[in-house]
N, C-alpha and C positions, 0 to 999 in steps of 0.2 A: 157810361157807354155800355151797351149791351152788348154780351159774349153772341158769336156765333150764332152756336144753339138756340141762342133765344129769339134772334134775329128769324132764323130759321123757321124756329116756331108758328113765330106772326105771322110772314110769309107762308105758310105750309100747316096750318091749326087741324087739320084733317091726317096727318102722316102720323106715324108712328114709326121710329127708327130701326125697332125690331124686328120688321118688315123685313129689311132690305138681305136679303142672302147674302152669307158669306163667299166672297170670288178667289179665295187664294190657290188656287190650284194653277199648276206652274202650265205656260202652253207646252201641249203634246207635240211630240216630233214624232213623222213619220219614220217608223223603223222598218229598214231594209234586211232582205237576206244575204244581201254581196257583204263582203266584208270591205267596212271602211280600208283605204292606203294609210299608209304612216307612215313618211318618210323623210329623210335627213339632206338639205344640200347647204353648202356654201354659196352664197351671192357674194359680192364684191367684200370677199374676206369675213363676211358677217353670217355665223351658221342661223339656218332657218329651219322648222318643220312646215313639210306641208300634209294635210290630209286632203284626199281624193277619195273621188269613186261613191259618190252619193247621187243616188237616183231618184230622190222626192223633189218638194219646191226648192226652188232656189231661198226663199224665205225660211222655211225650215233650217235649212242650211247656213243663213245669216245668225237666226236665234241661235244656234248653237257655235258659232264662232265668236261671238258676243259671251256666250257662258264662258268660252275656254280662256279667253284674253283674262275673265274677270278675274276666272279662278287663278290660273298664271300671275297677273299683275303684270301682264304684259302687254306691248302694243302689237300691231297683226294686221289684216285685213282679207275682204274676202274679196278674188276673182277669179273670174277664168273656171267658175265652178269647182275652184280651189280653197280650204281657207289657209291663209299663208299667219304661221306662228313665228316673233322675232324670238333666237334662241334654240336650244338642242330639250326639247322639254318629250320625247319621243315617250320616255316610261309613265310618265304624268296625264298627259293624254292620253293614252291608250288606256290605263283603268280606270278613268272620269268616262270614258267612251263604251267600257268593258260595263260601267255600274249603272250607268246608261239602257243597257241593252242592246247595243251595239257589238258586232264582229268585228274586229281591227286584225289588220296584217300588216305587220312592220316588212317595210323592203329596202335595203340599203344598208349600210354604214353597221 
């Protein structure tokens, strides 16, 4: 049985792999001059952070609450032009957000 690549090959005798650009370059967020919210509440007994106050895509906004969950190990979600973190993780986010390039202002608690 034939690997991949050689399979590839056959199909493809004019390509050269060397070709193809490198795409590792992480997607850009648009960066704002308000300063992200960070802030602290309890829901039904269970403390949460939320960050607010971001004025690009709402996609933007998803890509970066997908980073935060990841880096956390946590679960979370985004609405309400919110992203809602499970947990009190306030100093952890704010310098992932700070190395980021982002302005954060912690409000609350």
């Amino acid at each position: 049985m034939n690997s991949l690549e050689e399979q590839l090959k056959n199909l493809f005798p004019d390509h050269d792999p060397k070709d193809v650009p490198e795409t590792n370059e992480e997607p850009t967020i648009w960066m704002q001059d308000d300063p992200l919210i960070c802030k602290y509440e309890k829901r039904k007994g269970k403390p949460i952070t939320i960050i607010e106050g971001y004025t690009g895509a709402d996609s933007d906004f998803k890509i970066l609450a997908k980073e935060l969950k990841q880096l956390l190990s946590v679960g979370g979600s985004f609405k309400n032009e919110q992203i809602i973190i499970q947990g009190d993780y306030r100093d952890k986010i704010m310098k992932f957000l700070k190395e980021k390039g982002f302005k954060v202002k912690r409000v609350g608690g």
